[in-house]
TORKOL-4160 file (C-alpha; in steps of 0.2 Angstrom, whole numbers, padded with zeros to 4 digits, m for minus):
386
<pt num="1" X="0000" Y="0000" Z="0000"/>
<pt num="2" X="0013" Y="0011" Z="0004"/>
<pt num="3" X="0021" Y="0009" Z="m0014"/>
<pt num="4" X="0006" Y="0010" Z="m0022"/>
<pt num="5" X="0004" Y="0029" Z="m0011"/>
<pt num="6" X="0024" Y="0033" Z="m0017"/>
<pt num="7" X="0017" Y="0029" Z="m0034"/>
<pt num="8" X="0004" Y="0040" Z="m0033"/>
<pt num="9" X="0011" Y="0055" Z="m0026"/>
<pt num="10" X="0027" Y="0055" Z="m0039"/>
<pt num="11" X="0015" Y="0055" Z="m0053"/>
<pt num="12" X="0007" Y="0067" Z="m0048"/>
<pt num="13" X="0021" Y="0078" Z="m0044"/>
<pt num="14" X="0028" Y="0076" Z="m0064"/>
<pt num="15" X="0011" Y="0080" Z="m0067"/>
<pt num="16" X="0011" Y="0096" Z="m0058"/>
<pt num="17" X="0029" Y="0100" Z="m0066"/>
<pt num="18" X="0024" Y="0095" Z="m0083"/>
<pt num="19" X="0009" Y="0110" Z="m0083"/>
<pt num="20" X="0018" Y="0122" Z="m0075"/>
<pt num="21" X="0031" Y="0123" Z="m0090"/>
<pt num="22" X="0015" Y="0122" Z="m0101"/>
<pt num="23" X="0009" Y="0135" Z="m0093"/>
<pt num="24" X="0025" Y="0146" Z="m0094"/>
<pt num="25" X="0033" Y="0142" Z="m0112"/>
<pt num="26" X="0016" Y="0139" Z="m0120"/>
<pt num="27" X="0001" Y="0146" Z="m0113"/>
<pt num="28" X="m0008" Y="0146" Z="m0130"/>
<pt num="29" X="m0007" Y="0127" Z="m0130"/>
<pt num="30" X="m0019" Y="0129" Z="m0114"/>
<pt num="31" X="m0029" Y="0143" Z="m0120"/>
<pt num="32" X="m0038" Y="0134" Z="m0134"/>
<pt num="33" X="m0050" Y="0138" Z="m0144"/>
<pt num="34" X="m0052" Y="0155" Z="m0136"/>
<pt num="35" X="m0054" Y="0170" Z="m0145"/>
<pt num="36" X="m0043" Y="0182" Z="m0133"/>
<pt num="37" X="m0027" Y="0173" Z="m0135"/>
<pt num="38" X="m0010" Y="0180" Z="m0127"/>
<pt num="39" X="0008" Y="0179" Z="m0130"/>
<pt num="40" X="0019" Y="0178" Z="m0117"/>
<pt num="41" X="0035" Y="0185" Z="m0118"/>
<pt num="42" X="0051" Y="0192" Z="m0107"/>
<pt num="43" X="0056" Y="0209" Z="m0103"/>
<pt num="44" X="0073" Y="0209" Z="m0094"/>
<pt num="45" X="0066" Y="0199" Z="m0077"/>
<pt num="46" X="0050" Y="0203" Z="m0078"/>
<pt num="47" X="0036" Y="0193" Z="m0088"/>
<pt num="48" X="0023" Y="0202" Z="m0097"/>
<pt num="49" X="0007" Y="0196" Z="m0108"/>
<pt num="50" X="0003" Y="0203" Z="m0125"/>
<pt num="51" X="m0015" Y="0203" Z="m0134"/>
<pt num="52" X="m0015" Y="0196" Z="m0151"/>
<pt num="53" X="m0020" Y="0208" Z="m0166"/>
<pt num="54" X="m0037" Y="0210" Z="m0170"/>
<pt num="55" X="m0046" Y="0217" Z="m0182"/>
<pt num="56" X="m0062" Y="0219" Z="m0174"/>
<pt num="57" X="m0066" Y="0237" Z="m0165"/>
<pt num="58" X="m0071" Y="0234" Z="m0146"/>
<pt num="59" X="m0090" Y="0237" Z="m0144"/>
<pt num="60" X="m0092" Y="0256" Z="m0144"/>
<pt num="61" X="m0079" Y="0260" Z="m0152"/>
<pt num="62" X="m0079" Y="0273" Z="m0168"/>
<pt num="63" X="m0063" Y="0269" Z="m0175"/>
<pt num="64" X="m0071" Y="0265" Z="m0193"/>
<pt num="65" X="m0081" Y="0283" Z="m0192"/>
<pt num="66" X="m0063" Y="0291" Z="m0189"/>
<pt num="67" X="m0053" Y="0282" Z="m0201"/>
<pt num="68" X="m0065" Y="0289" Z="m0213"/>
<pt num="69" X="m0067" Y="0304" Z="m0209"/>
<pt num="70" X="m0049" Y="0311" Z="m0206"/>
<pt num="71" X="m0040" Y="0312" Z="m0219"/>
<pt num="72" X="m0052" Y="0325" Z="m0226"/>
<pt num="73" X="m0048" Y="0336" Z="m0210"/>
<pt num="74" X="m0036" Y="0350" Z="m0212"/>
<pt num="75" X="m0025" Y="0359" Z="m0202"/>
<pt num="76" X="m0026" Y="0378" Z="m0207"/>
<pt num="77" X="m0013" Y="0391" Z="m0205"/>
<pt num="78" X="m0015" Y="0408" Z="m0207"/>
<pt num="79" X="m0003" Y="0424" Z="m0208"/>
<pt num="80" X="m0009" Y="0444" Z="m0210"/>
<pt num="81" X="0005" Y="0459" Z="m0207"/>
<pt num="82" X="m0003" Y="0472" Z="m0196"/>
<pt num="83" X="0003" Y="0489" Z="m0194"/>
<pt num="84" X="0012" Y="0493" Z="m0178"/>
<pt num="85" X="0009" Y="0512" Z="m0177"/>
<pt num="86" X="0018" Y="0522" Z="m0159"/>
<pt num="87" X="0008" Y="0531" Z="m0151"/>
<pt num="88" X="0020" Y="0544" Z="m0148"/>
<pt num="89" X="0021" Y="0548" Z="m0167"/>
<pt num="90" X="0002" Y="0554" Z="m0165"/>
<pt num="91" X="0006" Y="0567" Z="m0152"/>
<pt num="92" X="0009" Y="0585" Z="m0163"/>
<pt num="93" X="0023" Y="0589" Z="m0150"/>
<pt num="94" X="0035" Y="0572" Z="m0154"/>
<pt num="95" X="0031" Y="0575" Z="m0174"/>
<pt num="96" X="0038" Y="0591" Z="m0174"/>
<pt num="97" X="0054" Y="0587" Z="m0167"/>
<pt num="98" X="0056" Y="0570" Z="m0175"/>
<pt num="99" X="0043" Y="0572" Z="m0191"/>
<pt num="100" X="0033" Y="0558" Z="m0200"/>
<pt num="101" X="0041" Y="0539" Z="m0195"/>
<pt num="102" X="0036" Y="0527" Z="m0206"/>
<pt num="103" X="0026" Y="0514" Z="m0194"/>
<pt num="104" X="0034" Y="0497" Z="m0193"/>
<pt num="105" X="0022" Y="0478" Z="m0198"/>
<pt num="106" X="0019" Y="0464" Z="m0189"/>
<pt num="107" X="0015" Y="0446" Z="m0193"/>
<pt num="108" X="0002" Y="0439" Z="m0185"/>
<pt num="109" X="m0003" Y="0421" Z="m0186"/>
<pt num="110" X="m0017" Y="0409" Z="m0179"/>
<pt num="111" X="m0022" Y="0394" Z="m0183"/>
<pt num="112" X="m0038" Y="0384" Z="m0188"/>
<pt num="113" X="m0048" Y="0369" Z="m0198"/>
<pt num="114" X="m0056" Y="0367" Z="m0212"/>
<pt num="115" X="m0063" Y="0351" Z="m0223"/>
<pt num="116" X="m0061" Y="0344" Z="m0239"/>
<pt num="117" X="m0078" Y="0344" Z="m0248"/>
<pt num="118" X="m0075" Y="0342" Z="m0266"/>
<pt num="119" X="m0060" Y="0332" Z="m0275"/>
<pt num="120" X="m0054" Y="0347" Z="m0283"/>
<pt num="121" X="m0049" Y="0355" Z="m0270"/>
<pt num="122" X="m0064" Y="0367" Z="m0261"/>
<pt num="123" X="m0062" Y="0367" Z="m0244"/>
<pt num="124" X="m0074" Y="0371" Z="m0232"/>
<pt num="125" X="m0070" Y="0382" Z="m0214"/>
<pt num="126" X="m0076" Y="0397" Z="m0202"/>
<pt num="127" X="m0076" Y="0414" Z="m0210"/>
<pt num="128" X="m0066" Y="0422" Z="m0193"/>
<pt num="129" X="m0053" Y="0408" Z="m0197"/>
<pt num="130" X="m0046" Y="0413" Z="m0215"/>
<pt num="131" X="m0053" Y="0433" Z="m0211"/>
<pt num="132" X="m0040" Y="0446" Z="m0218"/>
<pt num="133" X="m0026" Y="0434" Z="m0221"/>
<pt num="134" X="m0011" Y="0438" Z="m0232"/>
<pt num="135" X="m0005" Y="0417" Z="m0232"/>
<pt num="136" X="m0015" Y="0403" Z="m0230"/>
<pt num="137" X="m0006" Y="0386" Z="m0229"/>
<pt num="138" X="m0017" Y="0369" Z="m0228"/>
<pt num="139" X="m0007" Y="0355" Z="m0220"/>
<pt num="140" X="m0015" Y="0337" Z="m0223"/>
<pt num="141" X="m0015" Y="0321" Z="m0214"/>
<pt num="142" X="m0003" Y="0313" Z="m0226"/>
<pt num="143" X="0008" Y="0325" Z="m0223"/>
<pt num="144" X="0008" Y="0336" Z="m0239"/>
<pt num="145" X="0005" Y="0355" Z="m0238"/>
<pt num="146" X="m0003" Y="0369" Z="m0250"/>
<pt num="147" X="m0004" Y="0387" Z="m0251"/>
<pt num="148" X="m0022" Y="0392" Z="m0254"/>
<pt num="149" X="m0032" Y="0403" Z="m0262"/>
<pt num="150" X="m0050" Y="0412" Z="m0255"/>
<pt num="151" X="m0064" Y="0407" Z="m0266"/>
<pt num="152" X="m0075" Y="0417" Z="m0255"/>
<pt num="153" X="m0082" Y="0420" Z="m0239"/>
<pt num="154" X="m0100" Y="0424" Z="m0230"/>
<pt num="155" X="m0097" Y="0434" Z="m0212"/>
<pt num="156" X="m0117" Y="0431" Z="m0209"/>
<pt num="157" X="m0114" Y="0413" Z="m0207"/>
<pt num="158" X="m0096" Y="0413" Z="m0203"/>
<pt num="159" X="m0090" Y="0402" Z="m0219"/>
<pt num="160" X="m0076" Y="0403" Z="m0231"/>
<pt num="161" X="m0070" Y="0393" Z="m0244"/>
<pt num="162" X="m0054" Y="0390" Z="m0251"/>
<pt num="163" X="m0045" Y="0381" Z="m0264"/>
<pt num="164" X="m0029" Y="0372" Z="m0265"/>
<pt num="165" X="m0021" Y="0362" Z="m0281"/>
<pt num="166" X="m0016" Y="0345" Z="m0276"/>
<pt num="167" X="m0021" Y="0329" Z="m0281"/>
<pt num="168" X="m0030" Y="0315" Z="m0275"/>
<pt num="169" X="m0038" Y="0324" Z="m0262"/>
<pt num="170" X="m0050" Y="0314" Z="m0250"/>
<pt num="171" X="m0065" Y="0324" Z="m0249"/>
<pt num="172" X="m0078" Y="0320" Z="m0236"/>
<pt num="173" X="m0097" Y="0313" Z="m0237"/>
<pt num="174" X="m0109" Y="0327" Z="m0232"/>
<pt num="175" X="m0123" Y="0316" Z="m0220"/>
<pt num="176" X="m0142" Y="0319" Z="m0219"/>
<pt num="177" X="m0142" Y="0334" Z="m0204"/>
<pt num="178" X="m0160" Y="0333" Z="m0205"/>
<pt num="179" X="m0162" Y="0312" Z="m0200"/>
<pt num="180" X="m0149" Y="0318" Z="m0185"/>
<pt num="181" X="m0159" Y="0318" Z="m0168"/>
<pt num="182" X="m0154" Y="0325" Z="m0150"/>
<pt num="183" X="m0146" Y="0310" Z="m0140"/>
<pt num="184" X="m0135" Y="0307" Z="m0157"/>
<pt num="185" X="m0118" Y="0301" Z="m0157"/>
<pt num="186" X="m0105" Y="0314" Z="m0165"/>
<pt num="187" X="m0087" Y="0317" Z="m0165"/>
<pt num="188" X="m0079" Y="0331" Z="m0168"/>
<pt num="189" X="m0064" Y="0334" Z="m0178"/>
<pt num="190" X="m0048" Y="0346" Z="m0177"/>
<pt num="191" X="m0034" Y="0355" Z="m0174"/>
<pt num="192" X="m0036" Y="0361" Z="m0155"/>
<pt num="193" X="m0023" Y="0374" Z="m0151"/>
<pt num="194" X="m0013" Y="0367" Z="m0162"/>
<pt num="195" X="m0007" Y="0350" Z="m0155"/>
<pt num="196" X="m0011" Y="0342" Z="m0171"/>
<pt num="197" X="m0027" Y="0333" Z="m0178"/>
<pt num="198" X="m0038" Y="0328" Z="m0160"/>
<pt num="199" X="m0055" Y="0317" Z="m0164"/>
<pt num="200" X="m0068" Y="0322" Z="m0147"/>
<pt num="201" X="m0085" Y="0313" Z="m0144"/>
<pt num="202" X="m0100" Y="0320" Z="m0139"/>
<pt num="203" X="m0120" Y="0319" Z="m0143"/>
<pt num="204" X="m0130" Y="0331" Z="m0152"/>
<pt num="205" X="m0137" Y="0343" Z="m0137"/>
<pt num="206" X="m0147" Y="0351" Z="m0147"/>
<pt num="207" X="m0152" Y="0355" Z="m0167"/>
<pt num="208" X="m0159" Y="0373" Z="m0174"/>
<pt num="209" X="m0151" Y="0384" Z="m0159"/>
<pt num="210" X="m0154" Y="0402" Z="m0162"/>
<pt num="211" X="m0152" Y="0419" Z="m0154"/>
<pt num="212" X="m0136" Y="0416" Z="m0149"/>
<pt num="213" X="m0129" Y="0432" Z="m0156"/>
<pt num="214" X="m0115" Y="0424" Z="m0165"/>
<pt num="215" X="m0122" Y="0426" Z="m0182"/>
<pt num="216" X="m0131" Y="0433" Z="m0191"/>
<pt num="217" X="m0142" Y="0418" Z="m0198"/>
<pt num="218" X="m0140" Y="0404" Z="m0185"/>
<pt num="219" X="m0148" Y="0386" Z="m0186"/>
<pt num="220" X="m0133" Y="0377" Z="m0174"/>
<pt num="221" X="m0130" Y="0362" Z="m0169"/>
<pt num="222" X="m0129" Y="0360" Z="m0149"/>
<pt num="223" X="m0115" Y="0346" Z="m0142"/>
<pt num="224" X="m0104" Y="0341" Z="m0129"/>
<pt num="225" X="m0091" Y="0336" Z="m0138"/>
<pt num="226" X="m0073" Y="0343" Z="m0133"/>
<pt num="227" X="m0073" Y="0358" Z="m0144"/>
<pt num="228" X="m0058" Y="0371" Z="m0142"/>
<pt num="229" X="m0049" Y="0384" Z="m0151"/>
<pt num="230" X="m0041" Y="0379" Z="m0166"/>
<pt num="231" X="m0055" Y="0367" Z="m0169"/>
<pt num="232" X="m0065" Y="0379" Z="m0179"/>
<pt num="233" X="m0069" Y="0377" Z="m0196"/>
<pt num="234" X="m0067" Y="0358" Z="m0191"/>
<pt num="235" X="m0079" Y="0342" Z="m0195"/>
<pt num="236" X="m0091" Y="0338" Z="m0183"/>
<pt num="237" X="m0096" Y="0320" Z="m0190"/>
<pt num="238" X="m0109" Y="0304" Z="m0188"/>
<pt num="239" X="m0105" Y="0286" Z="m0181"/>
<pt num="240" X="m0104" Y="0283" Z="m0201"/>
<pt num="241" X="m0089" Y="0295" Z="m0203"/>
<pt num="242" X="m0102" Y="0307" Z="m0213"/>
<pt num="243" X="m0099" Y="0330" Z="m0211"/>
<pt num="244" X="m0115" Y="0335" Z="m0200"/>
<pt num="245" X="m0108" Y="0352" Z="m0198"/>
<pt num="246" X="m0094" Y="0364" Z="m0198"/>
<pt num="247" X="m0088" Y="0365" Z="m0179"/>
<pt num="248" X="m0091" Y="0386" Z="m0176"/>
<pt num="249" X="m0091" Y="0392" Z="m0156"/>
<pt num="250" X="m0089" Y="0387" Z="m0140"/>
<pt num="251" X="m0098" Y="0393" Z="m0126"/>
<pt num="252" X="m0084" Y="0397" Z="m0111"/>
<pt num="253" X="m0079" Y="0408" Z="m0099"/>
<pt num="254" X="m0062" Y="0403" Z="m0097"/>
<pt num="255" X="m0058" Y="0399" Z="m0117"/>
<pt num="256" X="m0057" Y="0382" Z="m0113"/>
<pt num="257" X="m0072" Y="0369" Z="m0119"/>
<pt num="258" X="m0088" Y="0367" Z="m0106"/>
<pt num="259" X="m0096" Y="0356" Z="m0116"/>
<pt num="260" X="m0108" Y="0368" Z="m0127"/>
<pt num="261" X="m0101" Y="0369" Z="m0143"/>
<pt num="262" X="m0109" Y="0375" Z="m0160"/>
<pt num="263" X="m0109" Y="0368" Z="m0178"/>
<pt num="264" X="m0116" Y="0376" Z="m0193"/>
<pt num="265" X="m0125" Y="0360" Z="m0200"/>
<pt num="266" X="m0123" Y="0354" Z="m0218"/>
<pt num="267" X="m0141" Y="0359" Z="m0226"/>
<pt num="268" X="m0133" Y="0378" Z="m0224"/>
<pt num="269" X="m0117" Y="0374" Z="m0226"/>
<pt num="270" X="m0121" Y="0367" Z="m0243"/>
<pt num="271" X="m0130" Y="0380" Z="m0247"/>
<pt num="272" X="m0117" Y="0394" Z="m0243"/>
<pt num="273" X="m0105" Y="0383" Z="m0253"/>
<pt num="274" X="m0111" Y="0383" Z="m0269"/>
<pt num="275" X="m0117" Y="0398" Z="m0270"/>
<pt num="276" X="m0098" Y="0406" Z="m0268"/>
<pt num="277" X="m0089" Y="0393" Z="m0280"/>
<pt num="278" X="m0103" Y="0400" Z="m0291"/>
<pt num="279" X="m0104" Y="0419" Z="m0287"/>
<pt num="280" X="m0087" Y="0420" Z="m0273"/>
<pt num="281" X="m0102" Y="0427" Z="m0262"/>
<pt num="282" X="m0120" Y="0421" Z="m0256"/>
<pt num="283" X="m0134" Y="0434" Z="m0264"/>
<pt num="284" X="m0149" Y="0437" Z="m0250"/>
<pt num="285" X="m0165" Y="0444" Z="m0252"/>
<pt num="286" X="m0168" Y="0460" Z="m0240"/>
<pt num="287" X="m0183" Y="0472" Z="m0237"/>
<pt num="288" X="m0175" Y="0483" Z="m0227"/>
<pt num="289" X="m0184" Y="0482" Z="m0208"/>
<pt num="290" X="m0178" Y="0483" Z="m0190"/>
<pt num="291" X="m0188" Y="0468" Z="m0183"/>
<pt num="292" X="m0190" Y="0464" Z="m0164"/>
<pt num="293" X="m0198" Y="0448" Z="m0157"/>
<pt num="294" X="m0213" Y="0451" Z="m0146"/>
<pt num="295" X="m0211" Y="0445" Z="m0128"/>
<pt num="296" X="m0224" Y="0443" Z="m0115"/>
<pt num="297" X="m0215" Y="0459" Z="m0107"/>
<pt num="298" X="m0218" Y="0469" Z="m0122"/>
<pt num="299" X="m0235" Y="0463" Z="m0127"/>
<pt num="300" X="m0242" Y="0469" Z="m0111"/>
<pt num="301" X="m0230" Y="0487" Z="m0113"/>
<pt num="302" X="m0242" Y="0489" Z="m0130"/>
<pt num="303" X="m0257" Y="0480" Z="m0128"/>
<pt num="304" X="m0252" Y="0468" Z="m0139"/>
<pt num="305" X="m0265" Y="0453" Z="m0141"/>
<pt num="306" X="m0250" Y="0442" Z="m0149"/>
<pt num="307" X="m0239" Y="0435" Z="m0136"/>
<pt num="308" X="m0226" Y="0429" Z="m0149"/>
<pt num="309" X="m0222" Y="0434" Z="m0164"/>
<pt num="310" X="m0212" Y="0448" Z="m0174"/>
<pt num="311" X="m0215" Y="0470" Z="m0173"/>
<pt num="312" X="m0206" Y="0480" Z="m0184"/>
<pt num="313" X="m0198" Y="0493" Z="m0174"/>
<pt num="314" X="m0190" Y="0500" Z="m0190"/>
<pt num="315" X="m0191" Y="0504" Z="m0208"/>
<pt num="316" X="m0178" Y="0510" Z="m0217"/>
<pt num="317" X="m0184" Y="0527" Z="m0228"/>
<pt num="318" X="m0185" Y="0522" Z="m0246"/>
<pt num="319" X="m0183" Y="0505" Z="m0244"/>
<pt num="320" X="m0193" Y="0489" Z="m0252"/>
<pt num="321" X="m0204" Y="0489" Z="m0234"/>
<pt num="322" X="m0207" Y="0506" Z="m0234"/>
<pt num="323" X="m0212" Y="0508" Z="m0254"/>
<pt num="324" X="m0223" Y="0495" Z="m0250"/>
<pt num="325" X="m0231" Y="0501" Z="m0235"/>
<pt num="326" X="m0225" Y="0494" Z="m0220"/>
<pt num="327" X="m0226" Y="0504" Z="m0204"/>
<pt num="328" X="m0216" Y="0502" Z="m0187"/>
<pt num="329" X="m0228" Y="0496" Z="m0175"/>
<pt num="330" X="m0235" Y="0482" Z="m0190"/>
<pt num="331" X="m0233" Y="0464" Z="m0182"/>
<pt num="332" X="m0229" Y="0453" Z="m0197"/>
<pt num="333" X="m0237" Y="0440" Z="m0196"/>
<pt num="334" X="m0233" Y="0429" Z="m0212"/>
<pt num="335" X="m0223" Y="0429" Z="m0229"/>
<pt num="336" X="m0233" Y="0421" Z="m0243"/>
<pt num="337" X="m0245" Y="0412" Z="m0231"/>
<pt num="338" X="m0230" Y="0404" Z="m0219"/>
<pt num="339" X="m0231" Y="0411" Z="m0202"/>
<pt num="340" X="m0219" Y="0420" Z="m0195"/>
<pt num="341" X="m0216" Y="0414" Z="m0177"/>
<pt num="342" X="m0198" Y="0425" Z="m0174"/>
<pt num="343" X="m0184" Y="0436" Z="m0180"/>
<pt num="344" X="m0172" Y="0421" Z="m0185"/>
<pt num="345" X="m0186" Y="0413" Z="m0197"/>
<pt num="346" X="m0190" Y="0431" Z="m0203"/>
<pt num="347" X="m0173" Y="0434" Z="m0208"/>
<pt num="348" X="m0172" Y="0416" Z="m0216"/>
<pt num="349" X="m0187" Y="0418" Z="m0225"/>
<pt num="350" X="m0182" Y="0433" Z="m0234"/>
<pt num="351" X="m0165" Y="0429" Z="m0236"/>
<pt num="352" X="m0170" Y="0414" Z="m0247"/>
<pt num="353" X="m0183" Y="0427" Z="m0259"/>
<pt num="354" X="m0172" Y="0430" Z="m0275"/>
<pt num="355" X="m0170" Y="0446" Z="m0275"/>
<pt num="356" X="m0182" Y="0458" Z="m0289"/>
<pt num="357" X="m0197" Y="0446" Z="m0282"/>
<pt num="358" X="m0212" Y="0450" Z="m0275"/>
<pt num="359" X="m0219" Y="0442" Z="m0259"/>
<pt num="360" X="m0235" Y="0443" Z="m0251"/>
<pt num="361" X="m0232" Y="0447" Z="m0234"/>
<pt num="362" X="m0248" Y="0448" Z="m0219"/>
<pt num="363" X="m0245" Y="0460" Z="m0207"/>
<pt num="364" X="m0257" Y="0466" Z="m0194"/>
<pt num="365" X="m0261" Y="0484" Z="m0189"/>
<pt num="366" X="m0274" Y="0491" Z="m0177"/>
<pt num="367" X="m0288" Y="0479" Z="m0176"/>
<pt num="368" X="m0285" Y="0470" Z="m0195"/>
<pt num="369" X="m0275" Y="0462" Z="m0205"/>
<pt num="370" X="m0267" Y="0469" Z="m0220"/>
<pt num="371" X="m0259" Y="0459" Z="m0236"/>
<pt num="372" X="m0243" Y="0471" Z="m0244"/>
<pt num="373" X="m0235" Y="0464" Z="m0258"/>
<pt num="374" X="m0214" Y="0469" Z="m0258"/>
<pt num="375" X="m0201" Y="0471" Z="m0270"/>
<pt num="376" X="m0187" Y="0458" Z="m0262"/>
<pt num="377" X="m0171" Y="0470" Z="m0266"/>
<pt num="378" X="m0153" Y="0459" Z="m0265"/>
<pt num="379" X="m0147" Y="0461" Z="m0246"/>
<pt num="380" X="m0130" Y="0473" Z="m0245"/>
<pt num="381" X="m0115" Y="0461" Z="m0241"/>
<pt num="382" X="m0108" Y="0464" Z="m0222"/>
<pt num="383" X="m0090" Y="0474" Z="m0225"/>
<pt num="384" X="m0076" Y="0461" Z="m0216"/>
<pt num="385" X="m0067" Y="0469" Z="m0203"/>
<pt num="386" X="m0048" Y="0473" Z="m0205"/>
């Protein structure tokens, strides 16, 4: 019996030696079958697993929107010479003793983003990016750069076009902005002070944020998703790697993102777009009235019966309002039988009347209702500060 126990205990033993060097020199022998297989290797006295390459993205991951996405993001730089003028030199005393100087330049530069949209070159960012610029260089993922030159701009949207000559370009998918819902999935793509190309996630906060004072037509995208200077002009993009908006402002105190960033989304960036490869600038339609909307506050000021809606405050003299016959004090009340529930859609609603039309407009004075019928004349372009 007690053989039999020596018998029993030495096989054992080999048994146990036998899977621990198993164990150490081939752990994939006792893995399997299964599907998150290591390799085992040494790293001066200390013994470290590796996971096996797989080309399956973990589950929540957005890799395949990103890898699509990228390349047709662009890093933007920008350079203007500015004046430097002393002060002194203004002062009659010091120009009498020392006469007229010459005042010296400066270069500035700054930074941005901006998107390929078409594969001849157009690329899409913010107005405020590529504003006034002597230079502007476009640096791509692949590492080629570009000068290029302005197409055109729109300050009233804050977009800007621009054009660069290289080939093979990778121009993005624009998405379907009007399928997008709040809760969304969206990532947003750039150059944030100018580390280098930076992919964020967010959700879409909002869609159709106005009065925001930022532009003049506004329809923004809300998100949360990490949006900082040197993103603008950037790719805010779908879980399918497809352009929902041009990434615009940030809402902050301190500079930094607080998670309520704006994009322009793609229905008007589209819009914008065309129209300046085609004319190098986007022709509105424009009456000539300074509208207000009406609050609760200033319905009971007036004894307005509407609570909501839009007053002209003002019309300018000699204007397409005014030769038609609109009054300050007229609430307007629709354009060609749309209602008109605020300022941003008044301003919208014109803007897309081709200018020499004539719109119907309802507008209500007094106790009734009046239909005027408008000349649209073409909206005066807003002069770009230097």
């Amino acid at each position: 019996m007690r053989r039999l126990w020596l018998l029993f205990a030495q096989t054992i033993t080999v048994g146990l030696a036998i899977w621990f060097i198993v164990i150490s020199l081939k752990p994939e022998w006792v893995g399997g079958a299964s599907g998150s297989r290591k390799t085992a290797f040494v790293t001066s006295n200390a013994t470290v697993q590796e996971a096996a390459p797989s080309e399956v993205p973990a589950a929540g991951s957005y890799r395949e929107a990103a890898r699509k996405a990228m390349p047709s993001v662009v890093n933007i730089y920008t350079a203007k010479e500015v004046r430097q003028q002393n002060p002194l030199l203004d002062d009659p005393f010091f120009r009498k003793f020392f006469g007229d100087r010459p005042s010296g330049t400066q270069k500035q530069s700054s930074l941005g983003s901006g998107v390929i949209v078409s594969p001849e070159g157009y690329i899409l960012t913010n107005n405020h990016v590529v504003a006034s610029a002597d230079e502007i260089e476009v640096a791509l993922v692949d590492g080629r750069k570009a000068r290029a030159k302005l197409v055109g701009t729109d300050p009233e949207t804050d977009l800007a076009v621009i054009k660069i000559d290289l080939k093979n370009l990778p121009a993005i998918t624009l998405g379907r902005v009007e399928q997008a819902r709040v809760g969304d999935v969206v990532l947003a793509i750039g150059n944030p002070f100018g580390v280098g190309q930076t992919v964020t996630m967010g959700i879409i906060s909002a869609l159709g944020r106005t009065h925001l004072g930022i532009n003049t037509f506004e329809n923004f995208i809300q998100t949360d998703a990490a949006i900082n200077p040197g993103n603008s002009g950037g790719a805010l993009i779908d879980t399918a790697g497809n352009l929902l908006g041009i990434n615009s402002a940030i809402y902050s105190r301190s500079g930094g993102s607080l998670g309520i960033g704006f994009a322009i989304p793609v229905s008007t960036v589209k819009t914008v777009m065309e129209a300046i490869i085609s004319n190098g600038h986007v022709v509105r339609g424009w009456i000539g009235i300074e509208p207000q909307d009406i609050t609760p506050e200033l319905a009971d000021t007036f004894n307005l019966k509407q609570k909501e809606g839009v007053i002209i405050a003002g019309v300018l003299k000699n204007g397409p309002a005014d030769k038609a016959g609109i009054k300050p004090g007229d609430i307007l009340v629709a354009i060609e039988g749309t209602q008109i529930p605020n300022t941003s859609e008044l301003f919208n609603r014109i803007a897309q009347i081709a200018p020499g039309s004539r719109a119907k407009m309802t507008v209500q004075r007094n106790e009734g209702e009046a239909t005027v019928e408008v000349t649209v004349a073409k909206r005066p372009r807003l002069q770009q500060e230097n």
